[in-house]
SEVOVO-805274 format. One record per residue: residue number from 1; y, x, z of N, C-alpha, C in turn; residue in one letter. Coordinates in steps of 0.001 Angstrom, whole numbers, plus 500000, padded with zeros to 6 digits. Atoms other than C-alpha are relative to their C-alpha. Layout:
BEGIN
     i      nc2      nc1      nc3     cac2     cac1     cac3      cc2      cc1      cc3   aa
   NUM        Y        X        Z        Y        X        Z        Y        X        Z    A
...
//
This chain:
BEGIN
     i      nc2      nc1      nc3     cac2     cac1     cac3      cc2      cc1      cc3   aa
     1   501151   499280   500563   506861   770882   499235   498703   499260   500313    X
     2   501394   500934   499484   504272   768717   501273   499565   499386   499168    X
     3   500214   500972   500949   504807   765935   499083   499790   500379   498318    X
     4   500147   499534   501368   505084   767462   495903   498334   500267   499906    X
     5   501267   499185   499723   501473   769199   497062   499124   498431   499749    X
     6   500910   501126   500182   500129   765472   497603   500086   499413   498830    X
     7   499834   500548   501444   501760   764433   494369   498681   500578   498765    X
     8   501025   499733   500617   499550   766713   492483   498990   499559   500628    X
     9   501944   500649   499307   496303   765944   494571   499580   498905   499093    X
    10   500152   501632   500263   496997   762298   493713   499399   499995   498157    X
    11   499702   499930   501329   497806   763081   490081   498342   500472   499557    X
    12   501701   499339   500893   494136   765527   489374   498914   498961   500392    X
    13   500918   500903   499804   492210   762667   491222   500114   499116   499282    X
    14   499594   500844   501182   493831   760184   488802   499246   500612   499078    X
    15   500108   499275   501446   492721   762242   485863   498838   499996   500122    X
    16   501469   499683   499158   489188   762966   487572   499493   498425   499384    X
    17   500253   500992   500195   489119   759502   487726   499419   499220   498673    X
    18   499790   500208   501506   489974   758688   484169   499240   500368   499477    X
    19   500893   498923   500788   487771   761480   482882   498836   498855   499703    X
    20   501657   500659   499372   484509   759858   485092   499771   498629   498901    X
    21   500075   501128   500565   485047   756476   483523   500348   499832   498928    X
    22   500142   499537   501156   485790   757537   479904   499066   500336   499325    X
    23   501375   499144   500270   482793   759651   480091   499308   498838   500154    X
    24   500812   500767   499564   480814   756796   481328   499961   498409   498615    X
    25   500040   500706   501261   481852   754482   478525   499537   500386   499032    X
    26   500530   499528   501295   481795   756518   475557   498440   499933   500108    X
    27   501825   499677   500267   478072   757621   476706   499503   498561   500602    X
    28   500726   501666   499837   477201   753910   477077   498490   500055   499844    X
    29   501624   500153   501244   473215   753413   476834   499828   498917   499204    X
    30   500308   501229   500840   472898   751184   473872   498332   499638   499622    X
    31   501060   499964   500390   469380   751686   473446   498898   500937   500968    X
    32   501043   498846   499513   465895   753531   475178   498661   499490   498991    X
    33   501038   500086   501040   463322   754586   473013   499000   500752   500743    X
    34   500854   499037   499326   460125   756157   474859   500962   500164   501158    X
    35   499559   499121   498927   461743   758601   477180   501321   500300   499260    X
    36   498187   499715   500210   465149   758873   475199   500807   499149   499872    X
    37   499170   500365   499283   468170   757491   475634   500678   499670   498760    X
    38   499074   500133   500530   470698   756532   472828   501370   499450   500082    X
    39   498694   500593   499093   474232   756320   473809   501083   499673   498861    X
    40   499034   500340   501246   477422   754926   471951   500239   501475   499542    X
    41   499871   498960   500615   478094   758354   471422   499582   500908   498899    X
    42   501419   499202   500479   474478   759460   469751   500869   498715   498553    X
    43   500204   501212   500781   475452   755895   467624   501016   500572   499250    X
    44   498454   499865   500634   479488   756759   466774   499741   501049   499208    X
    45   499938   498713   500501   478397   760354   466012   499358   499946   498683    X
    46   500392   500012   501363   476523   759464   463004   500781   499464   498238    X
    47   498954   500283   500972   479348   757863   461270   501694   499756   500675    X
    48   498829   499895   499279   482655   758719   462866   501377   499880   499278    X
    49   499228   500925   500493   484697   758159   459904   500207   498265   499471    X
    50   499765   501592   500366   483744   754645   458835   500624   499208   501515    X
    51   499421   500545   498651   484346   754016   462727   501405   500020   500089    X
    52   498712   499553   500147   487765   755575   462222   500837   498537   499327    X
    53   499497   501037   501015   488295   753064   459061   500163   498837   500636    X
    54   500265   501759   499106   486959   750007   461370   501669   499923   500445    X
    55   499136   500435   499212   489885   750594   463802   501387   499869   498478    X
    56   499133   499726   500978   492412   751497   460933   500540   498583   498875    X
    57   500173   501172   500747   491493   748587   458264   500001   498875   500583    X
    58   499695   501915   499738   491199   745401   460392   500566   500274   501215    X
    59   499271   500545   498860   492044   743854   463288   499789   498876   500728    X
    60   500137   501213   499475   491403   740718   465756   498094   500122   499673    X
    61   501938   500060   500307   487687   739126   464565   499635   500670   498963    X
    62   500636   498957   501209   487100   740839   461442   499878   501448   500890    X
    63   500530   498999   499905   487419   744222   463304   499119   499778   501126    X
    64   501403   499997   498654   484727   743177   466213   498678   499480   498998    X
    65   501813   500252   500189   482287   741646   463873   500173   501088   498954    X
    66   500387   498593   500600   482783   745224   461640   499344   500900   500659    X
    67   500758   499140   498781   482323   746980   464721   498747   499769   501037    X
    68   501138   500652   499374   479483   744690   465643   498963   500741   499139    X
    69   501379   499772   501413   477469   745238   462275   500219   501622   500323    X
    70   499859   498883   499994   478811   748983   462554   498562   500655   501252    X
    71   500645   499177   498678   477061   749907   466265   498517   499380   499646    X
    72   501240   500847   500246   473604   747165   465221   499753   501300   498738    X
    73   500968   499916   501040   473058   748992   461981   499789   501991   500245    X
    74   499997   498925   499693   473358   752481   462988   498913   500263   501611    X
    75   501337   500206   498752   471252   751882   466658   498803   499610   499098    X
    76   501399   500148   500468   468451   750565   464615   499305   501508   499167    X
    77   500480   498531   500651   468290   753558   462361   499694   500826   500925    X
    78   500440   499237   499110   468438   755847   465140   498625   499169   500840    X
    79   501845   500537   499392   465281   753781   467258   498912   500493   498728    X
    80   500660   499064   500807   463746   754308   463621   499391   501198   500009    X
    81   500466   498700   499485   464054   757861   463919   499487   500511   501143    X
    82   500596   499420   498661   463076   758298   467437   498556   499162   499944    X
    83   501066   500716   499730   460217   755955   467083   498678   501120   499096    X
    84   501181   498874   500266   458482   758544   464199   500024   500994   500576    X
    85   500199   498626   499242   459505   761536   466182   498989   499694   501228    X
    86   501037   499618   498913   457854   760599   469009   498607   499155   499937    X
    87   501198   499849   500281   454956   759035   467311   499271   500983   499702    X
    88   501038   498911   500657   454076   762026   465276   500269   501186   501328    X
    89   500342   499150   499055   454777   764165   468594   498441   499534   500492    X
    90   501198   500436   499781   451760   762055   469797   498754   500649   499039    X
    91   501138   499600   500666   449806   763464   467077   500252   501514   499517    X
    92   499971   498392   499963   451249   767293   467811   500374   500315   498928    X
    93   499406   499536   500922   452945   767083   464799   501985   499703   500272    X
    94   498459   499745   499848   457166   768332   465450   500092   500612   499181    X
    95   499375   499482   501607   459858   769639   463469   501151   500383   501205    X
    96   499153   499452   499322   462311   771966   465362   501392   499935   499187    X
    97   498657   500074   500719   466146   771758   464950   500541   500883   499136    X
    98   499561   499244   501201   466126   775087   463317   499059   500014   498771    X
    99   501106   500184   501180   463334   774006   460928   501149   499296   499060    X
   100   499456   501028   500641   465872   771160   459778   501348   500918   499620    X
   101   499222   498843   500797   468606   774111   459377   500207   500079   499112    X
   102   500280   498901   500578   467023   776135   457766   499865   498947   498250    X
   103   500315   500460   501337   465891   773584   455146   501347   498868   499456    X
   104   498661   500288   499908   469618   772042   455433   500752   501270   498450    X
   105   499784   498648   501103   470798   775419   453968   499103   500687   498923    X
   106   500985   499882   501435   467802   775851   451533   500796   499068   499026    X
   107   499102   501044   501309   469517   772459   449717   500856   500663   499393    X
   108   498378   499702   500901   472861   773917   449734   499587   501268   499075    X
   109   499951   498740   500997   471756   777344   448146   499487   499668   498916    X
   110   500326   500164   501169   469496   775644   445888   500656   499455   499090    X
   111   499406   500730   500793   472216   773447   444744   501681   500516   500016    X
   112   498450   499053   500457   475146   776213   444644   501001   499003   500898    X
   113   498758   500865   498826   477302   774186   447877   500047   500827   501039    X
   114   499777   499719   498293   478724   774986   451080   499501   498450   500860    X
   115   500187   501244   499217   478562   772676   453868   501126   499009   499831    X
   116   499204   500991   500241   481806   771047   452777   499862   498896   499170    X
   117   499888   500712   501129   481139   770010   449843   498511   499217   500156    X
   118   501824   500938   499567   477225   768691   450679   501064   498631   500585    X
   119   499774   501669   498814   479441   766747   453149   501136   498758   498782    X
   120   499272   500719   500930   481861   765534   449832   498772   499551   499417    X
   121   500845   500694   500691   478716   764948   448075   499112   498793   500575    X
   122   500503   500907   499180   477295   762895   450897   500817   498440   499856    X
   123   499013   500970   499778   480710   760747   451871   499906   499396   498783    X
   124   499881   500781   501167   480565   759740   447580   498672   499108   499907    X
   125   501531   500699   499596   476600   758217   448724   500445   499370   501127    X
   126   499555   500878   498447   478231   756308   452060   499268   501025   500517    X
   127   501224   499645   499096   476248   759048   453830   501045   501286   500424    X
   128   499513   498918   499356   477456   761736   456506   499363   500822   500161    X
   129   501305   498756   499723   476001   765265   457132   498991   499332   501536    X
   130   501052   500191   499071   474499   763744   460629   499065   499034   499437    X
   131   500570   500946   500697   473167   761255   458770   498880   500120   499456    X
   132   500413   499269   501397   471666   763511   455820   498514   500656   501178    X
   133   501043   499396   499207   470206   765431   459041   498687   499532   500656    X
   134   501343   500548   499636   468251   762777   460353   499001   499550   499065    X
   135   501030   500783   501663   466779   761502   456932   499180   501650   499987    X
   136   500249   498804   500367   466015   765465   456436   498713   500010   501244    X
   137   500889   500285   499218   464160   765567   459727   498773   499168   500129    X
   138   501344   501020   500006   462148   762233   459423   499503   500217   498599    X
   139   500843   499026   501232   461141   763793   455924   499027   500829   500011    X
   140   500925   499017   499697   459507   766350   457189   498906   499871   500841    X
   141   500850   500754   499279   457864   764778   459865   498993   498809   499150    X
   142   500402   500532   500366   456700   762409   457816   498775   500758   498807    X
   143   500824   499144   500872   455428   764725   455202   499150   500781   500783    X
   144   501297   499228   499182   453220   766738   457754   499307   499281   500807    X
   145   500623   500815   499538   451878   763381   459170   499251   499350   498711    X
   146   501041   500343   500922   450853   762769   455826   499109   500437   499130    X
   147   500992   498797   500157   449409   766121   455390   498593   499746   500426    X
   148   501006   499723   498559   447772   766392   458400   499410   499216   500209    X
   149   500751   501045   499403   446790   763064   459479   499432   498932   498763    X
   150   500456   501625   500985   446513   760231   456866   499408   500554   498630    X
   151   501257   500182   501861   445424   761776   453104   499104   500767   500518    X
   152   501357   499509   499508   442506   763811   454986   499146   498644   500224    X
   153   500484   500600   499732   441504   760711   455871   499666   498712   499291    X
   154   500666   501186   501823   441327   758769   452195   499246   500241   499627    X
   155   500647   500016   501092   438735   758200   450818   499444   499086   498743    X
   156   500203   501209   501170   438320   756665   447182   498548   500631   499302    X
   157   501446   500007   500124   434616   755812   446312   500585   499998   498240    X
   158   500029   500208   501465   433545   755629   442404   500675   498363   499586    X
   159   499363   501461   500020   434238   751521   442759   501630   499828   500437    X
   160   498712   499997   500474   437354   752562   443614   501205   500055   499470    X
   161   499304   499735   501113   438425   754192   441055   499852   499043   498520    X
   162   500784   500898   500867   436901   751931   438552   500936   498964   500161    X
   163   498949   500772   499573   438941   749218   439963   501201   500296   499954    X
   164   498565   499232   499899   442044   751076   439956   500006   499774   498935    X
   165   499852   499373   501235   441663   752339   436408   500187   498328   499140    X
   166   499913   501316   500908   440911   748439   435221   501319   499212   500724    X
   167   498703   500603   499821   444042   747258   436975   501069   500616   499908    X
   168   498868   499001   500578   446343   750067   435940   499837   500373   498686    X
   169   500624   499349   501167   444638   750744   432508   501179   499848   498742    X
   170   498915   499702   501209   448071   749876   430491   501404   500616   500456    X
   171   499526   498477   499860   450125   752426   432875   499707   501107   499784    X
   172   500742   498168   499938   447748   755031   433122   499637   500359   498507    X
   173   500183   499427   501749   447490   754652   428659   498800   500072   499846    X
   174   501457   500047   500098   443558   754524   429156   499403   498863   499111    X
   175   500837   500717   500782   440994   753025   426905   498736   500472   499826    X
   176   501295   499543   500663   437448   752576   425962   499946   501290   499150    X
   177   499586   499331   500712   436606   755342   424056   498378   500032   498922    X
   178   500853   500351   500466   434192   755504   420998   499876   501229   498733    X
   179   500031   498867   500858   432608   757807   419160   499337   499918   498263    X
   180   499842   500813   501005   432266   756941   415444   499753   500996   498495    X
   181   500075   498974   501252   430924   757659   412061   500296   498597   499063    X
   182   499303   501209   501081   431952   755772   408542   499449   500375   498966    X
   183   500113   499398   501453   431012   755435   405257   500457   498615   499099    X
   184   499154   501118   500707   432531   753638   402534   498924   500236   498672    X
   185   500842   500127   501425   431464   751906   398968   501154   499881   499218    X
   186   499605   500642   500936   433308   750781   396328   499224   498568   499350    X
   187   500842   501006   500234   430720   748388   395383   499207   499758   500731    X
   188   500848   500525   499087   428223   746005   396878   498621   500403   499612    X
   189   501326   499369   500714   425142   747679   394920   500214   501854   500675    X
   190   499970   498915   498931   425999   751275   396537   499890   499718   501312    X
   191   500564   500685   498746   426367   749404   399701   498435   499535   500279    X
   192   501660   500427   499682   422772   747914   399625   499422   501056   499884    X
   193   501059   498975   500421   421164   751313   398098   500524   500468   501339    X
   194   500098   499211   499140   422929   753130   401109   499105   499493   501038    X
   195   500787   500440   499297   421662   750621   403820   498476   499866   499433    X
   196   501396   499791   500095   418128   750498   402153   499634   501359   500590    X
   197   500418   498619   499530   418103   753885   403182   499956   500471   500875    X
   198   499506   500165   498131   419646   753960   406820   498829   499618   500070    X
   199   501144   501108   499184   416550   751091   407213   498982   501444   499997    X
   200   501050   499330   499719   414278   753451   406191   499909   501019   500734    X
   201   499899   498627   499278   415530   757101   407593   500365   499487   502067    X
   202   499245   499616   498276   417686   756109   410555   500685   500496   500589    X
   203   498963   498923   499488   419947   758603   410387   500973   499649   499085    X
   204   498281   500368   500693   423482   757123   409593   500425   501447   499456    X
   205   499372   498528   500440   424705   761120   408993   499388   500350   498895    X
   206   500427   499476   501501   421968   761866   406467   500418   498698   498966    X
   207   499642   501088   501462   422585   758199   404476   501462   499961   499493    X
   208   498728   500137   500620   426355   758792   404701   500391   500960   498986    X
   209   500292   498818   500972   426022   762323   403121   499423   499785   498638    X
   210   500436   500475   500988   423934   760945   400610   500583   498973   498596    X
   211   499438   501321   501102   425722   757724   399575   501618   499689   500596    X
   212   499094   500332   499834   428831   757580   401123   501572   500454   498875    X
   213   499099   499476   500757   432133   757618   398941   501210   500435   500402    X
   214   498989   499714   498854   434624   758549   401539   500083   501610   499915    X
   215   499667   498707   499781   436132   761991   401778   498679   500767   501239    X
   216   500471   499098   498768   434066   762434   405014   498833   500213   499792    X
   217   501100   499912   500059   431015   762204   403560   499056   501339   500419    X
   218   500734   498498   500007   429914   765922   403589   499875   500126   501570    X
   219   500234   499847   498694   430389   765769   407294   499250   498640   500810    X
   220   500987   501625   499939   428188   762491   407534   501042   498853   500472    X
   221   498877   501422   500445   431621   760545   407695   500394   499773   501490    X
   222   499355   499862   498219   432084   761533   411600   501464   500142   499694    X
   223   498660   500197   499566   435561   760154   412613   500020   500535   501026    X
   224   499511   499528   498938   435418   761840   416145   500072   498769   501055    X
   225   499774   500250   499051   435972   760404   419407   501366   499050   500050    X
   226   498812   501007   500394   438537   757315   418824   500250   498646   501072    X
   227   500144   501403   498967   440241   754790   421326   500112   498638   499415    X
   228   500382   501146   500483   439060   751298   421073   501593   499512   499330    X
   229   498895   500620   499944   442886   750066   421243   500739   500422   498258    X
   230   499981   498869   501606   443532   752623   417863   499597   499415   498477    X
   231   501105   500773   500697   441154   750440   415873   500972   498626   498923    X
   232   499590   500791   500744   442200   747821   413106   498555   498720   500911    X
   233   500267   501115   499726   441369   744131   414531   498857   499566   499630    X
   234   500960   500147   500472   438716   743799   412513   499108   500605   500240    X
   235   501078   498997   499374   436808   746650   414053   500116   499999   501236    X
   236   500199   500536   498331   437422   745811   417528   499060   499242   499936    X
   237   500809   501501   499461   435854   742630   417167   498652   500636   499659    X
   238   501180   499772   500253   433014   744235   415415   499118   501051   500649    X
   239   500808   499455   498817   432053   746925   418035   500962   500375   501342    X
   240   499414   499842   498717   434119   746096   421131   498894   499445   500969    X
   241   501072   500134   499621   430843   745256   422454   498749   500653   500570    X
   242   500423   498810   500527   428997   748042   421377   499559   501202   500619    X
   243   500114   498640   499432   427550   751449   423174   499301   500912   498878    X
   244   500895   498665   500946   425422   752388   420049   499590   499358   499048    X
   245   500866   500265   501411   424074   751651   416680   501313   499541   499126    X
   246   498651   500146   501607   425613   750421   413053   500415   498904   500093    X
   247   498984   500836   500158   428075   747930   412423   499769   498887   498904    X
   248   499937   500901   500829   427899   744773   410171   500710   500552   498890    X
   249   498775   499281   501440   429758   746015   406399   500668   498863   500525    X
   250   498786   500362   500267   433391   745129   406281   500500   500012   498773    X
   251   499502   499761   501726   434827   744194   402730   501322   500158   500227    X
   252   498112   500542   500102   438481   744864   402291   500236   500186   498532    X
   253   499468   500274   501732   440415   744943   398631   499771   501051   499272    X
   254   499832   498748   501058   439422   748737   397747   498129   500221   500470    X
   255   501145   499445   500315   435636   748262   398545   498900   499254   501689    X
   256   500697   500278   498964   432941   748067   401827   499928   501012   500966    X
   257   500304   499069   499482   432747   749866   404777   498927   499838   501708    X
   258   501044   500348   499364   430137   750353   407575   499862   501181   501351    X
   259   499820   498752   499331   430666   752107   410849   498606   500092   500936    X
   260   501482   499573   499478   427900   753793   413292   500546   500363   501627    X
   261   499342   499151   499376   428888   754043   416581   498961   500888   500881    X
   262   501238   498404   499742   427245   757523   418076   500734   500162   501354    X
   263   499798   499413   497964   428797   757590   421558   501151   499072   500353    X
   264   499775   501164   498983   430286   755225   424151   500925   500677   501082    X
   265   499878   499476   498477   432540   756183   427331   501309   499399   500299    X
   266   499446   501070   499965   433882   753599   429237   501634   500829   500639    X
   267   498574   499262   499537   437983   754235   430474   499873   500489   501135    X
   268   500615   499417   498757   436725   755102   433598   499801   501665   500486    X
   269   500312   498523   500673   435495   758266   432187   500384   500620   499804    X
   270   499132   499570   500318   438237   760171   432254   500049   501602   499843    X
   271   500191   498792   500148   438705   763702   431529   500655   500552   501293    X
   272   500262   499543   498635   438641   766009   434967   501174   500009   500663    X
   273   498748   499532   499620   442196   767136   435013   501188   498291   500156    X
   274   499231   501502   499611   443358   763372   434289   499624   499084   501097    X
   275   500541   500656   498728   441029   762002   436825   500339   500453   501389    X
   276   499794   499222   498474   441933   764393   439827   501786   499567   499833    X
   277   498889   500375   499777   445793   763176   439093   500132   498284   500078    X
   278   500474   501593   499913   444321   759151   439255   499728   500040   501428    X
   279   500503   500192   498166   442623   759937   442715   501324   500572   500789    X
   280   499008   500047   498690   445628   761691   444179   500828   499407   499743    X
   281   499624   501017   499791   447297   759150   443234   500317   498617   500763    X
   282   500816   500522   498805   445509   756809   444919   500031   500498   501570    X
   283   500273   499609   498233   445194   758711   448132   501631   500049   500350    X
   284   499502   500229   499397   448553   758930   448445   500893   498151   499691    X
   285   499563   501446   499921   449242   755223   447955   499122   499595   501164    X
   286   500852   500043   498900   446231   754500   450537   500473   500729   500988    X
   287   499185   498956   498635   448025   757538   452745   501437   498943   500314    X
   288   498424   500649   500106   451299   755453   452516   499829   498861   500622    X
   289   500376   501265   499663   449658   752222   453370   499446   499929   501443    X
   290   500574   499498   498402   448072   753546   456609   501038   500428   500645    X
   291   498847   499591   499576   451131   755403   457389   500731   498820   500571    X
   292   499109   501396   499978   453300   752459   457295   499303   498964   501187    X
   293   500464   500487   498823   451084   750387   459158   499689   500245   501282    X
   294   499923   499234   498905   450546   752832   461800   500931   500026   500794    X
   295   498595   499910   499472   454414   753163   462310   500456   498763   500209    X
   296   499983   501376   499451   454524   749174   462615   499088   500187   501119    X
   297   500955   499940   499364   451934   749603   464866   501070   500805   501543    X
   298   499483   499146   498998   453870   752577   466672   500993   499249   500812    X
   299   498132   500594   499611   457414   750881   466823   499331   498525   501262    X
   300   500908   501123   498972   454667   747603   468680   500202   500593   501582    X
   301   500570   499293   499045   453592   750296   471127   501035   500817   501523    X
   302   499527   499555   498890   456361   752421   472199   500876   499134   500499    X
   303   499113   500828   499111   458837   751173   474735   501376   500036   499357    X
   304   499109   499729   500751   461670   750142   473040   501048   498874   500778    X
   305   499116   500638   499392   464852   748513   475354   501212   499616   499279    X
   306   498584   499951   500615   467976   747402   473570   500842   499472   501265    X
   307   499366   500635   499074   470710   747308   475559   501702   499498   499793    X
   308   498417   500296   500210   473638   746883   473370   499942   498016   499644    X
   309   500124   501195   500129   474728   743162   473436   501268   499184   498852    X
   310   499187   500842   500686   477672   743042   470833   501376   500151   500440    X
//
């Protein structure tokens, strides 16, 4: 009975043993970020089937340099994430684990899933629910650092928009814009009697009314508010120049015509509702650009140890 008694002893200290130095592997530190810690465990846990596959699929050197690239590309992501968490803690902006829940299970309800199937819809993206969780997390964080901290702190002057608008002006569909009256002849003897008359009055609207042969006449031959780009080639050239007054006559094959232009407003000028979606535009491209550099800046700053070697 003695021995039997020491047999076990021996045996649970064995196991004890085993445990200690199991435990001590798996939680390897591969990494310190700030004040946290990332262990093979924090690393494996984010993709525990492709790890599975590693051992499964190869063998010899192919499975060490899989399982090389495997533990390198997964530690960096995680430093990533710990590097904005505990920047934007620095700037009192967190995101609690049941915040990331909660908005976990907002997805699935909005998109009619359980958690299984999120996790089938993930695995068909290479991506695991821990995975999904940390992207979800540094989302949010990120989005209330760019609340809070960085687009409060854009600001785009008039020269900046101006500049913008002329180096985006054939995304954003913008153009000069011109405001425009017309009158037409048929002949070059109506043409002269009308302009004798312009010279004298001055008022393109009353001489087009008068002498113009164009449908629009009755309304003094006002075309409205027209973008430069809109324009036949031949009338670009002749008031792409232009903020105000009459036009040289144009002959074409059914007669003469002679435009007036009555208002000017450069692309710049945009109407209120299109302009306030140009500036926040802008601010958050300028928010994005600060951001970014900030978080280069951060990743400089905090203490960052690697300690996995391969």
């Amino acid at each position: 009975m003695k021995n039997l008694k020491l047999f076990l002893l021996t045996a649970l200290l064995s196991v004890l043993a085993y445990s200690s130095a199991s435990a001590e592997v798996i939680n390897r530190v591969f990494a310190v970020v700030g004040d946290k810690a990332i262990t093979q465990y924090d690393v494996e846990s984010l993709n525990p089937q492709r790890l599975k596959l590693i051992y499964t699929k190869f063998k010899g050197d192919e499975r060490k340099q899989q399982l090389n690239d495997f533990y390198r590309d997964n530690l960096e992501n995680l430093i990533d994430n710990y590097v904005v968490e505990i920047a934007a803690a620095e700037e009192g902006v967190r995101v609690s684990d049941a915040e990331v829940e909660g908005a976990l299970q907002d997805i699935m309800h909005r998109n009619n899933v359980n958690k299984e199937q999120l996790e089938e819809l993930l695995a068909a993206q290479h991506q695991t629910y821990e995975q999904y969780k940390w992207k979800i997390k540094v989302d949010i964080l990120t989005t209330r650092l760019m609340s809070s901290v960085f687009r409060p702190k854009v600001v785009v002057t008039d020269d900046d928009f101006k500049n913008y608008v002329a180096e985006h002006e054939k995304t954003l569909d913008l153009s000069d814009m011109y405001e425009l009256r017309m009158m037409k002849f048929t002949s070059k003897e109506k043409l002269d009697e009308a302009m004798k008359d312009y010279e004298e009055h001055k008022s393109f609207r009353d001489t087009a009314m008068k002498y113009s042969e164009d449908k629009l006449a009755e309304n003094g031959g006002y075309l409205g508010w027209v973008e430069l780009g809109f324009l036949d080639p031949k009338i670009r050239g002749l008031i792409g120049d232009m903020k105000q007054g009459i036009t040289k006559p144009i002959e074409d094959v059914d007669g003469f015509r002679v435009f007036y232009v009555e208002g000017y407003r450069d692309k710049s000028e945009v109407e209120s509702d299109k302009k306030e979606n140009i500036i926040k535009a802008m601010k958050d491209k300028k928010a994005k650009e600060a951001f970014e550099q900030w978080l280069a800046d951060k990743k400089d700053e905090i203490f960052i140890q690697r300690k996995y070697a391969g």
